[in-house]
Backbone as a ProteinNet text record, in pm:
[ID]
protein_1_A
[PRIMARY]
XXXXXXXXXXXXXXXXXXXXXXXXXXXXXXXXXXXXXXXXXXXXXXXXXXXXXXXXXXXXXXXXXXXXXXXXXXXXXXXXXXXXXXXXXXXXXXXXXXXXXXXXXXXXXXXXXXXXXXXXXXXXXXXXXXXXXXXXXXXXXXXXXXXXXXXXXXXXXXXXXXXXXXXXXXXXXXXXXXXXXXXXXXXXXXXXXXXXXXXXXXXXXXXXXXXXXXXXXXXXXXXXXXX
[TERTIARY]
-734.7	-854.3	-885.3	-1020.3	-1089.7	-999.2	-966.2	-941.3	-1047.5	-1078.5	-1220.7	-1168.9	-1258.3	-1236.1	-1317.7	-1286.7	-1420.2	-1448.8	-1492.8	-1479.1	-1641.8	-1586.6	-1642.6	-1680.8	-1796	-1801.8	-1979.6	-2004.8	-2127.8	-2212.4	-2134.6	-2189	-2197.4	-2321.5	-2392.7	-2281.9	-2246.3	-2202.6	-2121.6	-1982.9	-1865.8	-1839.9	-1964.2	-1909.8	-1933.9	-2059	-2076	-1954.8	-1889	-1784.1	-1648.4	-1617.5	-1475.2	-1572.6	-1649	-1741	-1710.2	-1740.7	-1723.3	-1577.8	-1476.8	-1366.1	-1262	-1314.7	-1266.9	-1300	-1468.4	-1532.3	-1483.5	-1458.5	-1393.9	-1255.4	-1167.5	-1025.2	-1039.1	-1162.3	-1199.4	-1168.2	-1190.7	-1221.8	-1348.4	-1340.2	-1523.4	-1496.3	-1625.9	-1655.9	-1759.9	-1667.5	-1781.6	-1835.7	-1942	-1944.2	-2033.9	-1997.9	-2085.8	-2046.1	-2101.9	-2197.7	-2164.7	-2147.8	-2118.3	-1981.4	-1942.1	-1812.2	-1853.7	-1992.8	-2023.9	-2048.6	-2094	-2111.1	-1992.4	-1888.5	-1773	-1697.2	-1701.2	-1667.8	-1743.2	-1834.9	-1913.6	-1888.2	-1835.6	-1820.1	-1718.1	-1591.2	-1474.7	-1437.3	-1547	-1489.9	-1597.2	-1682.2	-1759.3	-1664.7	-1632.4	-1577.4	-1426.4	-1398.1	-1232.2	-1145.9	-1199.5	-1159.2	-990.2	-959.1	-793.8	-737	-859.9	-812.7	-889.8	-883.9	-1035.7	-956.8	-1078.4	-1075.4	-1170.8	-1122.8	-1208.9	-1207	-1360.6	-1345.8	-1323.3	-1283.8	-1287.2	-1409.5	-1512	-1667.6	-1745.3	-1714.9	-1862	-1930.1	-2053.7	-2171.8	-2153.1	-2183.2	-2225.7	-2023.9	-1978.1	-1813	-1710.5	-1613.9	-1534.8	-1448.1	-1378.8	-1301.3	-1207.3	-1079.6	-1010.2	-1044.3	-1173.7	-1178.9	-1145.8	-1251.6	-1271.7	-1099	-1037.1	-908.8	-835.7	-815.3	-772	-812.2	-940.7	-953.8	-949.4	-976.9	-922.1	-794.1	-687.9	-540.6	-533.2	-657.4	-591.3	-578.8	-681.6	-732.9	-686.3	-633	-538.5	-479	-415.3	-277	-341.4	-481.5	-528.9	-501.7	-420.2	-412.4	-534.4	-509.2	-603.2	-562.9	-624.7	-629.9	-744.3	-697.9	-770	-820.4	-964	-1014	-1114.9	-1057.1	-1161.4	-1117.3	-1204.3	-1188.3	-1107.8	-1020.4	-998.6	-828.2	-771.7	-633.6	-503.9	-573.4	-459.3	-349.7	-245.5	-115.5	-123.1	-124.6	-185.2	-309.4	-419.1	-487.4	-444.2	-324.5	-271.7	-193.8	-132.1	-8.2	-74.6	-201.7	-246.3	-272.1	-403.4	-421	-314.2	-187.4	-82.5	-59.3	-51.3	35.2	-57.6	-183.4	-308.6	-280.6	-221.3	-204.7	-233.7	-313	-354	-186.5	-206.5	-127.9	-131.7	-198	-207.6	-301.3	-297	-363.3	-445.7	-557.9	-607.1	-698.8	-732.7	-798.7	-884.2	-1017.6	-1068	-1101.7	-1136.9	-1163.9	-1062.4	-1092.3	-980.9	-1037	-889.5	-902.8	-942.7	-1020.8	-1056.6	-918.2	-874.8	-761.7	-671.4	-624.2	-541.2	-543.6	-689	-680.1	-686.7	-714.4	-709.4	-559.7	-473.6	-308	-279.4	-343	-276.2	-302.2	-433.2	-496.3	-394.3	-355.8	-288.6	-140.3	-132.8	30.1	39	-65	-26.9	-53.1	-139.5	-181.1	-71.3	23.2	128.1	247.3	244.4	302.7	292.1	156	167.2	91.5	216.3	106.2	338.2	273	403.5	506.7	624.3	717.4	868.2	920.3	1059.7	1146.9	1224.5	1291.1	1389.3	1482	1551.2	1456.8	1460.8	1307.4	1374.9	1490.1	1489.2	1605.3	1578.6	1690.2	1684.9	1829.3	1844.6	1945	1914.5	2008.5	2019	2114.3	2154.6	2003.5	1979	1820.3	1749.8	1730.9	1629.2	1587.7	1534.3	1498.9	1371.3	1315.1	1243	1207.7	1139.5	1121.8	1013.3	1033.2	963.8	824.7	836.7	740.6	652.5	692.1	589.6	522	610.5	580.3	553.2	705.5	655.5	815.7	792	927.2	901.7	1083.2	1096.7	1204.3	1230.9	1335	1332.7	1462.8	1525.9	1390.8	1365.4	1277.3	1107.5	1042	952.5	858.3	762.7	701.2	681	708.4	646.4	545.4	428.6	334.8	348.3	351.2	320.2	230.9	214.1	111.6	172.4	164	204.1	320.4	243	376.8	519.3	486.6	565.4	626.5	602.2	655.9	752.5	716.6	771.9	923.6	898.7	988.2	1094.4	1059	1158.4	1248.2	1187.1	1261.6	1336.5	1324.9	1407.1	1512.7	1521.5	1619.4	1666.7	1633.8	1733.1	1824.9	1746.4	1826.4	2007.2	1949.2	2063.4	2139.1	2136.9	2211.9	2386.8	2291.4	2413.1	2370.2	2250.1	2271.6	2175.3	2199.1	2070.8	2041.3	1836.7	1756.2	1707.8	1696	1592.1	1458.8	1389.6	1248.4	1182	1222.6	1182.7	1193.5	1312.5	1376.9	1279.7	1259.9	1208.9	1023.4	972.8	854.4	873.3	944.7	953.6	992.6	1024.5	1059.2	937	866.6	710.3	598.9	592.2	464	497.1	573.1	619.2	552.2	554.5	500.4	345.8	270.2	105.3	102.4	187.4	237.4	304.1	224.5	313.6	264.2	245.7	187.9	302.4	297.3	352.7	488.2	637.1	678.9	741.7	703	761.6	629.6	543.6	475.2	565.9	658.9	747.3	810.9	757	790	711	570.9	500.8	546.6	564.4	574.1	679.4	807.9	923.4	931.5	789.3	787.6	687.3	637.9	557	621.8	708	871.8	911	968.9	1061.4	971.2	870.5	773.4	744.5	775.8	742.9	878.7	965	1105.1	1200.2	1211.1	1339.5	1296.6	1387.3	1368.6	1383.6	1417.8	1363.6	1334.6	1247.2	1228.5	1275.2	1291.4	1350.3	1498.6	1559.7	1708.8	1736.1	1696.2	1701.9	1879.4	1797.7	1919.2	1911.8	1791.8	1806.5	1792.6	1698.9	1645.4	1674.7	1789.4	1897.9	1857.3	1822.9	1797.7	1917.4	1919	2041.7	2021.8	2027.8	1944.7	2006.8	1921.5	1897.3	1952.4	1896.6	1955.9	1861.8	1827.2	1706.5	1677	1713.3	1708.9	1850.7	1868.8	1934.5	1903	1952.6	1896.8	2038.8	2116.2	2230.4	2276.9	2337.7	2326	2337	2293.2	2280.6	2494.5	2528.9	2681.5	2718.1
-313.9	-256.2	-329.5	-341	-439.1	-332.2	-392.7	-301.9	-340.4	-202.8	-162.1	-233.6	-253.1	-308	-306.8	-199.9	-161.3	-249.1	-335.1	-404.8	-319.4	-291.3	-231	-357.8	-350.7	-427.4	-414.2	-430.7	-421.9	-549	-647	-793.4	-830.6	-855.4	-919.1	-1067.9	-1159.4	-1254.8	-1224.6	-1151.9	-1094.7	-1042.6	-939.4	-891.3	-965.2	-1080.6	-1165.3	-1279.1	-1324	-1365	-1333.8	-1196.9	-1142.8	-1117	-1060.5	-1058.9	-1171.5	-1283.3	-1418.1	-1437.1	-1453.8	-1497.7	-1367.9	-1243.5	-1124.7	-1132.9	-1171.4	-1167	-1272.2	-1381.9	-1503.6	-1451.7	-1398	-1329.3	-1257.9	-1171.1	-1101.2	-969.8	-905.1	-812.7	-732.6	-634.5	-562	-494.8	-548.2	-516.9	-394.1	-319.8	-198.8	-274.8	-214.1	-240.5	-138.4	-131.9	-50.6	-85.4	-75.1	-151.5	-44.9	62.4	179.3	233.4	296.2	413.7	537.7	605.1	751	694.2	542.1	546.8	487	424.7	414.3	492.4	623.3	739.1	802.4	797.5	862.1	752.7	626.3	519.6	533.7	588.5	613.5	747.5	796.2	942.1	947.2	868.2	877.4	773.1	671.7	524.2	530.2	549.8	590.3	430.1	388.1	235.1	240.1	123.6	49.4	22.5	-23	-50.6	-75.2	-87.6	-61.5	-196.7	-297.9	-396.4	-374.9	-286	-252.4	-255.8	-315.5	-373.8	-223.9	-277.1	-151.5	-122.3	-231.6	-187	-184.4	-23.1	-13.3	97	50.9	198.4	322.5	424	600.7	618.2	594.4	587.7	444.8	485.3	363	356.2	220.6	200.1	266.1	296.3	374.3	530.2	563.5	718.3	702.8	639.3	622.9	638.6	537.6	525.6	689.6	708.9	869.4	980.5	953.4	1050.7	1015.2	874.2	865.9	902.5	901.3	923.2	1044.8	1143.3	1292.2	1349	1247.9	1274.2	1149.3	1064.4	909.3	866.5	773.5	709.3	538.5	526.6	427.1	357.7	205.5	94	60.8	38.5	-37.9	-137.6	-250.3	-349.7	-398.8	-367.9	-398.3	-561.1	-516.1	-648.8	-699.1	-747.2	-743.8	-836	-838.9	-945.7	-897.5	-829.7	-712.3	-744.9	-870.2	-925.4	-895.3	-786.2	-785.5	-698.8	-723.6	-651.8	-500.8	-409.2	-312.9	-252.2	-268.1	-269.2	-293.2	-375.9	-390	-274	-252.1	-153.2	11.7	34.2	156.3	172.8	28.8	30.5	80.3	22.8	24.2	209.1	250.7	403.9	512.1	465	570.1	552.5	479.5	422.3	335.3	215.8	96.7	-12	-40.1	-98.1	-242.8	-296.9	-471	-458.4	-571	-622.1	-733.6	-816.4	-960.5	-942.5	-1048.4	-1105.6	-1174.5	-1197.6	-1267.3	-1371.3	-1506.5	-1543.7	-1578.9	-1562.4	-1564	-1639.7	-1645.3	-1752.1	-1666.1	-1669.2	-1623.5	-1580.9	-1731.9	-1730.3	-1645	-1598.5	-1557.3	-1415.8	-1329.5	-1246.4	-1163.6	-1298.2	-1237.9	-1199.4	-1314.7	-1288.9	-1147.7	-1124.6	-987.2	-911.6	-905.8	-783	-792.1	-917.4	-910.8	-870.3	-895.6	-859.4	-692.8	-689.5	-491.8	-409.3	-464.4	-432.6	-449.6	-533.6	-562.4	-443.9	-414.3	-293.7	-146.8	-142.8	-16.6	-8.6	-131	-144	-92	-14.5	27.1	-65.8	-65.6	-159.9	-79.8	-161.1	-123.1	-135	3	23.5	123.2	149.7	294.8	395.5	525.1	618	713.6	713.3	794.5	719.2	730.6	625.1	765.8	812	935.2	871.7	927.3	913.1	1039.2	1076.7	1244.6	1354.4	1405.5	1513.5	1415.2	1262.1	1202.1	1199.3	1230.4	1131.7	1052.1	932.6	864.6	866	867.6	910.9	759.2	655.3	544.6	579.8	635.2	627.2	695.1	820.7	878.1	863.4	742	727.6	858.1	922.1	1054.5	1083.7	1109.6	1130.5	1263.1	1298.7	1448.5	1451.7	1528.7	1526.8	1695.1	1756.3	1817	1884.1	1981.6	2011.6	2036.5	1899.9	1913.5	1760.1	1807.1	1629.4	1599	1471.1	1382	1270.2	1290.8	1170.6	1081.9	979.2	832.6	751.6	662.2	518.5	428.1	333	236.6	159.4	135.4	56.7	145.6	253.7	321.7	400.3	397	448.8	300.3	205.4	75.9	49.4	70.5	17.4	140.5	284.8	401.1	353.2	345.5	290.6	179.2	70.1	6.3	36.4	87.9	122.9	231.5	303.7	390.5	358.9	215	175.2	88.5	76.6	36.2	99	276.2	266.1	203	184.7	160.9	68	-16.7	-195.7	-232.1	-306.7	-333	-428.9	-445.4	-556.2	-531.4	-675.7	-716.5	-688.1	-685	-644.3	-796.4	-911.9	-1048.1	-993.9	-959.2	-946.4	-815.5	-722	-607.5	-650.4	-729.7	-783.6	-869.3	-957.3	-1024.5	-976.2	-888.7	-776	-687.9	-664.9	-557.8	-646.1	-783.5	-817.4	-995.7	-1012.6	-1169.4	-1243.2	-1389.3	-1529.7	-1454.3	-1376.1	-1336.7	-1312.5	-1254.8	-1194.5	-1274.3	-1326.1	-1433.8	-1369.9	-1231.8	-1151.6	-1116.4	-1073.7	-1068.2	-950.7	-954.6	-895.5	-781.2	-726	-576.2	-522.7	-563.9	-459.5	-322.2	-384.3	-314.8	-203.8	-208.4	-69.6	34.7	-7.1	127.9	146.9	132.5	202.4	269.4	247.4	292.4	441.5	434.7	525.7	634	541.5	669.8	752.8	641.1	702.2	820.3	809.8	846.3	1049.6	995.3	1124.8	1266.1	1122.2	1222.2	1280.6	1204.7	1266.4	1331.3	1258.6	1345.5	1464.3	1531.9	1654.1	1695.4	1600.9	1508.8	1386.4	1306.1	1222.6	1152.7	1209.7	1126.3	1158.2	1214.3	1158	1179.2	1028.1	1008.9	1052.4	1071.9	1121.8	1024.4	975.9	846.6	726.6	699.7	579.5	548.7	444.2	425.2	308.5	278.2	126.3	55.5	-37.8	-136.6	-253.7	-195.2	-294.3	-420.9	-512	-670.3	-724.5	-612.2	-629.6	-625.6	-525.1	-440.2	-283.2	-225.8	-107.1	-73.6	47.8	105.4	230.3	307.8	414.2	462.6	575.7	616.7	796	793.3	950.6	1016.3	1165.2	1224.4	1282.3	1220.2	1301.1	1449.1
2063.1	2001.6	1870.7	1858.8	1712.7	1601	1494.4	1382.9	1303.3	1231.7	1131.5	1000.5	923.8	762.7	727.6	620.3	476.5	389.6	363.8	252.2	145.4	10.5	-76	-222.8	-257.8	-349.2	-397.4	-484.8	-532.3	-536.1	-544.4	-524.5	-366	-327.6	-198.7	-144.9	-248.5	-216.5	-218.8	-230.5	-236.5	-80.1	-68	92.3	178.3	150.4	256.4	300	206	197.2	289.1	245.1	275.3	407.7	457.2	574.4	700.4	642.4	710.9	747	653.6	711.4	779.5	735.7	843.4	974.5	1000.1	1126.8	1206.2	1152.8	1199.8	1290.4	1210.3	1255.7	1328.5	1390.1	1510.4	1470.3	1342.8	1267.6	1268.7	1295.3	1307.1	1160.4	1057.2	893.9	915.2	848.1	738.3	614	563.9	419.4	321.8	174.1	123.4	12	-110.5	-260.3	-345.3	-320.7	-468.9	-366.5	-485.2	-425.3	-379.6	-357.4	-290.1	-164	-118.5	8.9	105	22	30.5	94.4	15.8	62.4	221.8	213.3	339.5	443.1	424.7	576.9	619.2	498	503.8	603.8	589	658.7	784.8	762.7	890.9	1015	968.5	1080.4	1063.3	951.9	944.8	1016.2	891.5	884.8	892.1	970.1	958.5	814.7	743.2	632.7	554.9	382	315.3	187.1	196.5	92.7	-43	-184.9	-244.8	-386.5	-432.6	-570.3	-655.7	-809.4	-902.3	-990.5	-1012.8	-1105.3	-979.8	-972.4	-826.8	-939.1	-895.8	-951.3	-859	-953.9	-892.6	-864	-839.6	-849.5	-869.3	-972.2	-972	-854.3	-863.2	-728.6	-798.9	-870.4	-897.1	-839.4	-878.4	-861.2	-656.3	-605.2	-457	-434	-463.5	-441.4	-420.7	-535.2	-593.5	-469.6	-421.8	-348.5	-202.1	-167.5	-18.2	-10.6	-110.9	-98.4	-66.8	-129.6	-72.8	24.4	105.8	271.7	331.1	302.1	395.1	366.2	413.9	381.4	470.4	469.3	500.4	429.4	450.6	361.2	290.8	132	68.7	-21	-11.8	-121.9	-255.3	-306.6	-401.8	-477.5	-480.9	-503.5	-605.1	-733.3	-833.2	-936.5	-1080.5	-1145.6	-1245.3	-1244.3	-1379	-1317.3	-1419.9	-1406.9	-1465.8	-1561.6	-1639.2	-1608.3	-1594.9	-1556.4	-1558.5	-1682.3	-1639.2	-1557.9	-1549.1	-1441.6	-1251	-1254.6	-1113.8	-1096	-1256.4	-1160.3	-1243.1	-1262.6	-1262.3	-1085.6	-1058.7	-936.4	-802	-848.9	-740.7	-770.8	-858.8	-903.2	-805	-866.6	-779.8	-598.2	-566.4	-417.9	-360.2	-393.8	-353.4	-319.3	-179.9	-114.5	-182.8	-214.5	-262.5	-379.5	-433.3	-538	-516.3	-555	-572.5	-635.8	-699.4	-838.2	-782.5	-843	-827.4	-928.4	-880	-783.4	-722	-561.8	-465.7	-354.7	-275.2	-171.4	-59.7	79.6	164.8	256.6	283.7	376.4	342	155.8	120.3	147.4	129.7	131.3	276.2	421.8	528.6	582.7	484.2	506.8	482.6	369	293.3	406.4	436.4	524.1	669.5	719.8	836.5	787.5	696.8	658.6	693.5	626.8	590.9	743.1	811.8	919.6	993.1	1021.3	1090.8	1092.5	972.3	916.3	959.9	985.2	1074.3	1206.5	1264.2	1464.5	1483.7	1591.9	1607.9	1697.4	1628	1724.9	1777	1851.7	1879.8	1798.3	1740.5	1642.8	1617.8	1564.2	1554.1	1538.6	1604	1561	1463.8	1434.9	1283.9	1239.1	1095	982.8	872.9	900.5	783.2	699	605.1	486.7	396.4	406.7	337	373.4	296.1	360.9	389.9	357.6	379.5	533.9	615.1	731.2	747.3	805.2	821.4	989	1057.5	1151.3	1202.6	1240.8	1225.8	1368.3	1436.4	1590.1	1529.8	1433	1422.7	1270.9	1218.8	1057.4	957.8	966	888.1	821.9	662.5	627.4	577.5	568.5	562.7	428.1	344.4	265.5	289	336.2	410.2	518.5	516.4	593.3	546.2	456.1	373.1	387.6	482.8	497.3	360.4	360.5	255.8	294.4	220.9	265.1	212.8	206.8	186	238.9	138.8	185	247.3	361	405.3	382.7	236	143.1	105.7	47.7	42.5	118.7	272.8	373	407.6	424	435.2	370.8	208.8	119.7	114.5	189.4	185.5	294.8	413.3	548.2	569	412.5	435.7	362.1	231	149.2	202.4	316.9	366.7	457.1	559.8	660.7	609.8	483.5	379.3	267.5	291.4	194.1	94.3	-19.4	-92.7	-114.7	-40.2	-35.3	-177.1	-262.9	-356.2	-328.8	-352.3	-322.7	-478.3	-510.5	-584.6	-570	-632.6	-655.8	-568.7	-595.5	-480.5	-345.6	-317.3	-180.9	-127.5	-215.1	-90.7	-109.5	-215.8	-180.8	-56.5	-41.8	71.1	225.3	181.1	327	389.3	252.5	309.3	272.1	254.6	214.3	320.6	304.2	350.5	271	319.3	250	194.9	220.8	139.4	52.2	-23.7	-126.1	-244.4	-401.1	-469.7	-585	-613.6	-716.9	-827.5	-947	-1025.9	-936.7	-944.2	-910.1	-908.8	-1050.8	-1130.9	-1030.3	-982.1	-923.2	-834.9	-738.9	-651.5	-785	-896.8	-961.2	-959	-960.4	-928	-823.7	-690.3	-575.4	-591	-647.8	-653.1	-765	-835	-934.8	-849.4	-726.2	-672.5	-599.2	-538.9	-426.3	-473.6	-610.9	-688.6	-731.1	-759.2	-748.6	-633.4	-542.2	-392	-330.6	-402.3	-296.2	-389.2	-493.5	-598.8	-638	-637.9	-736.3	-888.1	-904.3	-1058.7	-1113.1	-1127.3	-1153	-1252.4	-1354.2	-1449.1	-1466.7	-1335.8	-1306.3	-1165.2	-1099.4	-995	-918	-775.9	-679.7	-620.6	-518.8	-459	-474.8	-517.4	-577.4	-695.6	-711.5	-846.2	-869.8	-972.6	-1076.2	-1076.3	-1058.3	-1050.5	-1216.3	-1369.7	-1402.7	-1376.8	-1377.4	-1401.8	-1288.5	-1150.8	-1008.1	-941.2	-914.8	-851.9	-835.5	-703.5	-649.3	-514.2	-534.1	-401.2	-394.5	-219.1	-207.5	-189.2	-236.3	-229.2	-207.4	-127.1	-133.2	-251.6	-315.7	-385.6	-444.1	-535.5	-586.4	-508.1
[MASK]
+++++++++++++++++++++++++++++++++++++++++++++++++++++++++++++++++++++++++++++++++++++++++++++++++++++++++++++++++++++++++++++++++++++++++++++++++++++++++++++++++++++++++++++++++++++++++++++++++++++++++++++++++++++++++++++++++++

């Protein structure tokens, strides 16, 4: 089946762009110019995945973001001219699966989009990876910490399932970018901290003294059973 892609942006030459080398890849494009109609294509077509700038008129892409999260767990990447380090990892905290800057490469950003997409086409795999209350349930992409769904985004359903399939094991912040993003991915790499701070939100029962998700400093991360 075609997978859908929103691409959001207020600039004409922007969507025509990401337009062209999506359609090329055999991608069927949504598109829409402010964030209220963003919203209404989103819930009308219920896109695969949504490519979307942050200075849209009548809504920012941040806000859009904020609230597709309350109703999806649809991958999004974000796409705009606004580089500065904070700005990526507010972007990443609110739920945005990727980051890119513009100006950007076409090819680069069709990688991203196939990367993430790859991510949730279902494959042959263990169908649950528990670790103490944790379970991960991969067929049906749904985690539980004892008997309590937890939602997650893509990414962060990704980067739980692997640090569970390992506990004890620590990855570097390189290593588990390279595990959920592959070669598309050459972005600043403390990013893999927001997600871990969003992790850390959704599953501990305290956050600021983690049970699972243990800082390794000047290592990385591990996921370890609770003392």
């Amino acid at each position: 089946m075609t997978k859908k892609i929103l691409v959001v942006d207020d600039e004409q030459k922007i969507v025509d762009i990401v337009r062209a080398y999506l359609e090329r890849e055999g991608f069927r494009v949504l598109t829409a110019y402010d964030g209220e109609t963003a919203l209404k294509v989103f819930r009308q077509d219920k896109p695969d995945l949504i490519v979307l700038d942050l200075m849209l008129p009548k809504l920012s892409g941040n806000d859009v973001c904020r609230i597709i999260r309350k109703e999806s767990e649809v991958p999004i990447i974000m796409l705009t001219a606004r580089d500065e380090l904070t700005d990526k990892i507010v972007g990443l905290e609110i739920g945005a699966d990727d980051y890119l800057t513009k100006p950007f490469e076409g090819r680069e950003l069709v990688a991203r989009v196939k990367a993430i997409l790859r991510r949730t086409e279902p494959r042959a795999s263990v169908p649950l990876v528990r670790c103490g209350d944790i379970t991960v349930d991969t067929e049906r992409r749904q985690v539980k910490v004892r008997d309590r769904i937890i939602e997650l985004t893509t990414t962060e359903f990704e980067l739980l399932k692997l640090l569970a399939s390992y506990p004890g094991k620590v990855f570097s912040r390189t290593d588990l970018l390279d595990r959920l993003q592959g070669d598309a991915y050459e972005g600043y790499e403390r990013t893999i901290d927001s997600h871990i701070k969003n992790l850390r939100r959704k599953i501990e029962p305290d956050v600021d003294k983690p049970s699972y998700i243990h800082t390794i400093y000047g290592a990385g991360y591990k996921l370890e059973l609770p003392a």
